[in-house]
C-alpha positions as CSV (number, residue, x, y, z in Angstrom):
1,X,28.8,-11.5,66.0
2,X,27.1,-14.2,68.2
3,X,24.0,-11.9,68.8
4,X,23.5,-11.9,65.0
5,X,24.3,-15.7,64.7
6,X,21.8,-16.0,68.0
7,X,19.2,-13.8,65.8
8,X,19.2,-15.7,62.6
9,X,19.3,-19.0,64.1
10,X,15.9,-18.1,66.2
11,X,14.4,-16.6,62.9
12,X,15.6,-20.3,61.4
13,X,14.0,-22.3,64.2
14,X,10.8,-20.3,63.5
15,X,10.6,-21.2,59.8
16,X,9.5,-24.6,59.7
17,X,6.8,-23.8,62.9
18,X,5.4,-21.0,60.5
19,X,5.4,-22.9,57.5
20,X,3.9,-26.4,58.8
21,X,1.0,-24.0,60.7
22,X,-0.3,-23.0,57.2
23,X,-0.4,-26.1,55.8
24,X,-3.7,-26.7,57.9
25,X,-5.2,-23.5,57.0
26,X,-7.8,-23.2,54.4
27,X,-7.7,-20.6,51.4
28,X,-9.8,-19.2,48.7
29,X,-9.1,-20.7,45.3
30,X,-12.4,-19.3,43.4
31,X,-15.7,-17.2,43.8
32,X,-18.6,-15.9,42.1
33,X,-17.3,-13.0,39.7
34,X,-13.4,-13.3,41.0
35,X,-12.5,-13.5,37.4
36,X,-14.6,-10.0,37.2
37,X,-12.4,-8.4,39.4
38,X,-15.5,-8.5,41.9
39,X,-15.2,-9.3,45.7
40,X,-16.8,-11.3,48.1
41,X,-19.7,-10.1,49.7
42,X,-20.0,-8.6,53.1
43,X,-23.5,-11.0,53.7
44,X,-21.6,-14.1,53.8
45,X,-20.0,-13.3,56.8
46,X,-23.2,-12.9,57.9
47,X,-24.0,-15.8,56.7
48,X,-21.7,-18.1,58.2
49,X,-22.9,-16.8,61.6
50,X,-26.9,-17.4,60.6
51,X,-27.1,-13.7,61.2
52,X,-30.4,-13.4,59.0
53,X,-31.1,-9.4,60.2
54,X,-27.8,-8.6,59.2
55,X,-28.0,-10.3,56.0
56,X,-31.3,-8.7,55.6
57,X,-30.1,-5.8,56.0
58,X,-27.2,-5.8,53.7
59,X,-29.3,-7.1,50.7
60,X,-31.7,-4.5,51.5
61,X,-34.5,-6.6,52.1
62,X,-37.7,-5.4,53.5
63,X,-38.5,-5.8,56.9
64,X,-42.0,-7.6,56.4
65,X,-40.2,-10.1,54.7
66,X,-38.8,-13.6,56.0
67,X,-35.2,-14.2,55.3
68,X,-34.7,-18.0,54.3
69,X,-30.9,-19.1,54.1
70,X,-29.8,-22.3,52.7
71,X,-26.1,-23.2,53.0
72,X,-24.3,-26.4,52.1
73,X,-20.7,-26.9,50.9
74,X,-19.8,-30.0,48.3
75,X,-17.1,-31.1,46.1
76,X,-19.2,-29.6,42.7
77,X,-21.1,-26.7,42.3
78,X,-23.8,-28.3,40.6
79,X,-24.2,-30.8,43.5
80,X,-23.9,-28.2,46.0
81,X,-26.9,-26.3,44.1
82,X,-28.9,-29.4,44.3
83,X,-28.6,-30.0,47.6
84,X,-30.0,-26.7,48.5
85,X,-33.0,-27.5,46.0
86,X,-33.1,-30.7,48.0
87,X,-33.5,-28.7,51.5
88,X,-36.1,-26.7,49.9
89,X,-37.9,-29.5,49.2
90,X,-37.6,-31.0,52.7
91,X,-39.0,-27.8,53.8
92,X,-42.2,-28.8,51.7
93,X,-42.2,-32.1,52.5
94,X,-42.2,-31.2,56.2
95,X,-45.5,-28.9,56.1
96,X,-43.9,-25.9,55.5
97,X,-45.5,-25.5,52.0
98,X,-46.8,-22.1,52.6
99,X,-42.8,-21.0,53.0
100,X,-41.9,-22.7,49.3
101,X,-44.7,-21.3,47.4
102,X,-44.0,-18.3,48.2
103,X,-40.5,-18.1,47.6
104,X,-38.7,-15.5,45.9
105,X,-34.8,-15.8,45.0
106,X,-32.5,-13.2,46.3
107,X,-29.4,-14.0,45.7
108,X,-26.4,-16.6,45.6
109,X,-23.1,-16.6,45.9
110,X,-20.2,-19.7,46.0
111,X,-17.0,-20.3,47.3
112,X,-14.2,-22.5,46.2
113,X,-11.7,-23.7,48.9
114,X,-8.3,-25.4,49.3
115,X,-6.9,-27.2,51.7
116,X,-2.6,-27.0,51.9
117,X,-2.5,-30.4,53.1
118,X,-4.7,-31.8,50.5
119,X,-5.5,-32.1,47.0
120,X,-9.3,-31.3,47.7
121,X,-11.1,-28.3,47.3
122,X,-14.7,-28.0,47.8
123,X,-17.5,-25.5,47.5
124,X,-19.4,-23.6,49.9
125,X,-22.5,-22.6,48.4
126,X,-24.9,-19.7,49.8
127,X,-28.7,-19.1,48.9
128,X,-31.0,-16.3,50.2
129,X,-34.6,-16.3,49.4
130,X,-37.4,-14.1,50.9
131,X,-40.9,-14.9,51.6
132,X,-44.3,-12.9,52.4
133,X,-45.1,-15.1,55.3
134,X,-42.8,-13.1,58.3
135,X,-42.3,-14.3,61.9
């Protein structure tokens, strides 16, 4: 009898440790297609490391391409798109016009996140362009 009382008070103590531990951990709220049933992509894993080759390789891209990712996160999608069109754009600005004009969308892909210990979520937004110019 007091090993089972000794049990269920350690599995007690470990309750609020457990609980207040994912309260700081982040979570998926929304994504491009979830409603679809769809998933999210391998690349963006990828992606968060700056992996370009592997993301490359996953969206089949050729190989005398350049891989161009642009990444940003914001509290609206609409925002977060602008700011990539806003990196592009400092791309050109910069002297790397050769790079923009020849541009070709690949794909995107967005994230919504939550936060247990607060009310705000915010978006992680994902572009992948290709370009001829390769180095």
């Amino acid at each position: 009898m007091k090993r089972a009382l000794f049990l269920l008070f350690l599995i007690l103590s470990l309750i609020p440790v457990t609980a207040e531990s994912s309260k700081n951990q982040q979570y998926v709220a929304d994504y491009k297609g979830m409603e679809a049933g769809g998933h999210i992509p391998r690349w963006i894993k990828y992606a968060d490391n700056d992996n370009l080759k592997k993301i490359a390789s996953e969206l089949k891209i050729e190989k005398e391409k350049k891989v161009l990712l642009y990444k940003t996160e914001s509290t609206s999608l609409s925002m977060a798109k602008l700011l990539v069109t806003s990196q592009m754009a400092q791309n050109e600005s910069e002297g790397d016009v050769s790079i923009v004009n020849g541009l070709e969308f690949v794909t995107d892909f967005w994230i919504l996140t939550g936060n247990y210990t607060s009310a705000k979520k915010k978006y992680l937004y994902y572009a992948v362009y290709k370009t001829d110019r390769k180095e």
